[in-house]
C-alpha positions as MATLAB code, in Angstrom:
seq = 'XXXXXXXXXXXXXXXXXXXXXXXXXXXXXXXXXXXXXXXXXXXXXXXXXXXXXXXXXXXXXXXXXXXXXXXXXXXXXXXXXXXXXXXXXXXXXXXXXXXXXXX';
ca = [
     -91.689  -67.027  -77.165;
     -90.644  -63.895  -74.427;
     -91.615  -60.335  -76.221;
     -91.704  -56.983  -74.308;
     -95.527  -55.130  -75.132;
     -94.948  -52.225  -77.516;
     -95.594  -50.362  -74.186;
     -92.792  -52.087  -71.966;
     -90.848  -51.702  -74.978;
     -91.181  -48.091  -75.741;
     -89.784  -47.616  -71.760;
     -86.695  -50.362  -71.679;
     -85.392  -50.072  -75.411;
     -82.875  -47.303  -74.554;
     -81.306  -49.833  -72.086;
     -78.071  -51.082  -73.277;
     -77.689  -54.004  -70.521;
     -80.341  -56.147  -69.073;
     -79.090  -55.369  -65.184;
     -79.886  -51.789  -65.908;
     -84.028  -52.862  -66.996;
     -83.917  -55.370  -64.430;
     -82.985  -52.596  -61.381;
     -85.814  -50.520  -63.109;
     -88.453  -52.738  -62.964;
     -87.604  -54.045  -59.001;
     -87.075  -50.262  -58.875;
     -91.233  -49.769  -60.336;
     -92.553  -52.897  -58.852;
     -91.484  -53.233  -55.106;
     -92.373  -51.196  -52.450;
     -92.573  -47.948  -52.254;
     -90.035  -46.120  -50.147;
     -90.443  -42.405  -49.902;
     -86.411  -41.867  -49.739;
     -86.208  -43.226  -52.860;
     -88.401  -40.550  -54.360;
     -86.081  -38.226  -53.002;
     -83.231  -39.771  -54.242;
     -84.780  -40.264  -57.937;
     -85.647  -36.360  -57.678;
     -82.364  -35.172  -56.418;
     -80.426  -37.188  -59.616;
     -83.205  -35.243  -61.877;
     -82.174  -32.299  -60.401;
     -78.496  -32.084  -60.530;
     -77.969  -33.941  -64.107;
     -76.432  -31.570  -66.666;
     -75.338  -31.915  -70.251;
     -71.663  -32.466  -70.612;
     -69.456  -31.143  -73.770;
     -67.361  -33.925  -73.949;
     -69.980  -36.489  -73.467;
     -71.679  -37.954  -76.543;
     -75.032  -35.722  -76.954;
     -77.048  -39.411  -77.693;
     -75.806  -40.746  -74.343;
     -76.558  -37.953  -72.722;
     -80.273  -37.753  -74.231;
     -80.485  -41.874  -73.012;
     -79.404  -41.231  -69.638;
     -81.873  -38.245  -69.391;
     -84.604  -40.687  -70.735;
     -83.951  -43.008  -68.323;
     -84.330  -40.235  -65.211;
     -88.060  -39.575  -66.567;
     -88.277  -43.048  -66.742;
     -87.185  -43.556  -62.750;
     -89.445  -40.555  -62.101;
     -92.356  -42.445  -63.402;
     -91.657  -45.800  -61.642;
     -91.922  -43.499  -58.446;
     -95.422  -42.496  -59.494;
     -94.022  -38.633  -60.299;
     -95.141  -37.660  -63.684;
     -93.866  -34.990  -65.362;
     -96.370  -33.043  -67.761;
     -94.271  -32.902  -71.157;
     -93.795  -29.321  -71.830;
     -92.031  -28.811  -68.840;
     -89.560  -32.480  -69.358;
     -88.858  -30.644  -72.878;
     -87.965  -27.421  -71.557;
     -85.921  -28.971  -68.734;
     -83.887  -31.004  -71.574;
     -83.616  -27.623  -73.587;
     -82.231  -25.644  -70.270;
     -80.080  -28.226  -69.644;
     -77.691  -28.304  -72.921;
     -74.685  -26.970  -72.685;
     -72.952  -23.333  -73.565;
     -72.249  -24.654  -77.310;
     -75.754  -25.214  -77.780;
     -76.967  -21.635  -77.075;
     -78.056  -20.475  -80.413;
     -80.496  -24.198  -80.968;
     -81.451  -23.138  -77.310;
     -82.559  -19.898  -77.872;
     -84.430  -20.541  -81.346;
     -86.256  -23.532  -79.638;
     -87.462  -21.154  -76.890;
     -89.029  -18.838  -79.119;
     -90.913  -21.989  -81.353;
];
């Protein structure tokens, strides 16, 4: 029988194909390559919420970013990954922006 830990599971389970777990793991487990880092930080960077994107698929494909950022040994303390994902939503979230900011 093949079972993911809780742990391994916890990372992967927003993957919807197995290519996309399988680049993420050679991504975490070969070599280390410091363009890469670069690279991994630079998509962090520039990805923005979308209005006509779906809000979960958005929230997946930022979960996968912290994920990379991880698997390149660059943790991110969670305050500051939660108020990057709040500064990030779009204009027609402004008002669930704001009152989060002030919780």
């Amino acid at each position: 029988m093949t079972t993911l830990s809780n742990e391994l599971f916890d990372v992967y389970c927003s993957y919807k194909e197995a290519k996309e777990i399988w680049d993420s793991m050679v991504l975490k487990y070969t070599a280390e390559n410091p363009g890469k880092k670069n690279f991994v930080i630079g998509n962090y960077y520039r990805w923005t919420m979308l209005e006509e994107k779906d809000i979960k698929d958005q929230i997946n494909e930022y979960h996968k970013l912290i994920e990379e950022l991880k698997a390149e040994n660059i943790p991110l303390p969670d305050e500051f990954d939660a108020g990057i994902l709040i500064e990030k939503l779009s204009e027609s979230w402004n008002d669930y922006m704001n009152q989060l900011k002030h919780k």
